[in-house]
C-alpha positions, -999 to 999 in steps of 0.1 A, spaced: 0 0 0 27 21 10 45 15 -24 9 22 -41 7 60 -26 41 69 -30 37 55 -72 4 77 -71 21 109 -58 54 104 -80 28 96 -111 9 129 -99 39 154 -100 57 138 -132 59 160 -164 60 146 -200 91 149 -214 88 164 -244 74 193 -225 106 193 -205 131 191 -237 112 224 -242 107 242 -215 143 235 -202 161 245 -233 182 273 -215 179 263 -178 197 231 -179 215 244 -144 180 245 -128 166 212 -146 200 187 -148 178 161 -152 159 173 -186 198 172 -201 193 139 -213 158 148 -236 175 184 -248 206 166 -259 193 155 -296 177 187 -304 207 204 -294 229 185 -311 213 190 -342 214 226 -343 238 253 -361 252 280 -334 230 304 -350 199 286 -345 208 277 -305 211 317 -305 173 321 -317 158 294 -296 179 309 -265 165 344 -279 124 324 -279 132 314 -241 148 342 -228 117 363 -245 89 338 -224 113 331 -197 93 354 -163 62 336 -178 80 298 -175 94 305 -143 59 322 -130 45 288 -144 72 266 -127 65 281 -93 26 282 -94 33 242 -97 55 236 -70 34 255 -51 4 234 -61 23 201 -52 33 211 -24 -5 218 -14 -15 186 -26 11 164 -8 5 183 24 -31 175 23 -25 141 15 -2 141 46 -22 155 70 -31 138 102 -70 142 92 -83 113 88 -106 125 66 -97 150 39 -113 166 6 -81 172 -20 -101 185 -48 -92 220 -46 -55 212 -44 -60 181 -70 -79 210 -93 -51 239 -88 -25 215 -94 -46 204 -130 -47 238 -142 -8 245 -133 3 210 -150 -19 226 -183 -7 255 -182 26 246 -180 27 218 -206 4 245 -233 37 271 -224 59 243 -232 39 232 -265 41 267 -276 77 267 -272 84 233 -288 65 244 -321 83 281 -322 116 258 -317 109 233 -348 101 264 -369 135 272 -373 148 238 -376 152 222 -410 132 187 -417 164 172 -411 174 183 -381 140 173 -371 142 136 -387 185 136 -370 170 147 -336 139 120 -337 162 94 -345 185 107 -315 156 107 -292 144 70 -307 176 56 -297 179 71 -260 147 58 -257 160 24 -266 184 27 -239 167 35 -217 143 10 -219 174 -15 -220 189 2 -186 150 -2 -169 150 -44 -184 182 -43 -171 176 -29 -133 143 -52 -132 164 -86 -141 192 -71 -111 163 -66 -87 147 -98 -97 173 -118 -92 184 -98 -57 152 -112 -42 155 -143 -58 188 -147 -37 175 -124 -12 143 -149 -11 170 -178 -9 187 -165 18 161 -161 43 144 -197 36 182 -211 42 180 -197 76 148 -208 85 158 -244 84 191 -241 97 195 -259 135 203 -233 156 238 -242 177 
C-alpha cells in the first residue's frame, strides 16, 4: 500500500518529457535532469539557431518561471493534504489547482516546442527523432536491465532467508 501511494504521488507530479526538452532549453543548471531529452535537439542545431531558440526562451522566460513556481506550489499543497493527520480529507481543490498549473505549463511548453521546430530544417527534425528514438531504446534497455538485477536480488534475497529458516540453531 505504501508503495501504491508513493507510485500515485510520484505519477501525480511527473511531467512529460517532451514538455521538459522544451521548457528546459536554457535552464539546464536549474533542470539537470531534462539534459538527457534536450541533448538530440541540441545536437542537431547550427550556433545560430541555438542563439534564436535561447532568444524564444529568454523572450517567455518570467512567464516559464511564474508557471514553474505556481506548480511547485500546487504540489506542495496537494502532498501536504494528503499528509495530513485528518483522517478524513477533501483534496479536490489542491488536486484542481495543481490540474490547471500542469496545463498550463505543458500549453507554455507546447508553444515553445512548435516556435523551436520552426527554425529547424526537416532534417534536423528527422537527426534529432532518430536521437531521441535511440535514448529511448536505452533506456528502456537500462530499466530491463535494473528489473532482471532486482529480480534476481530477491530471488537470492528470497534464498537467503528460507536457508536460515531451516538451519538448527547451535
Amino acid at each position: 500500500m505504501k508503495r501504491l501511494v508513493q507510485l500515485s504521488l510520484l505519477a501525480l507530479v511527473g511531467t512529460s518529457a517532451f514538455g521538459a526538452l522544451a521548457a528546459s532549453a536554457f535552464h539546464l543548471e536549474k533542470h539537470g535532469a531534462h539534459a538527457i531529452e534536450l541533448a538530440p535537439l541540441m545536437s542537431v542545431l547550427e550556433p545560430e539557431q541555438r542563439r534564436q531558440l535561447h532568444a524564444l526562451f529568454m523572450s517567455d522566460r518570467a512567464h516559464l518561471d511564474l508557471l514553474h513556481e505556481q506548480l511547485r506550489q500546487a504540489r506542495w499543497a496537494l502532498i501536504t493534504k494528503l499528509l495530513s493527520p485528518e483522517k478524513t480529507i477533501d483534496p479536490t481543490p489542491e488536486v484542481t489547482k495543481l490540474k490547471e498549473a500542469q496545463a498550463a505549463l505543458v500549453d507554455a511548453r507546447v508553444r515553445f516546442a512548435l516556435e523551436a521546430r520552426k527554425i529547424m530544417s526537416t532534417q534536423q527534425l528527422a537527426r534529432a527523432s532518430e536521437l531521441w528514438a535511440r535514448w529511448r531504446s536505452l533506456r528502456e534497455q537500462e530499466r530491463a536491465l535494473f528489473e532482471q538485477v532486482e529480480t534476481s536480488g530477491a530471488a537470492q534475497h528470497g534464498q537467503g532467508e528460507s536457508s536460515k529458516a531451516v538451519s538448527p540453531v547451535k
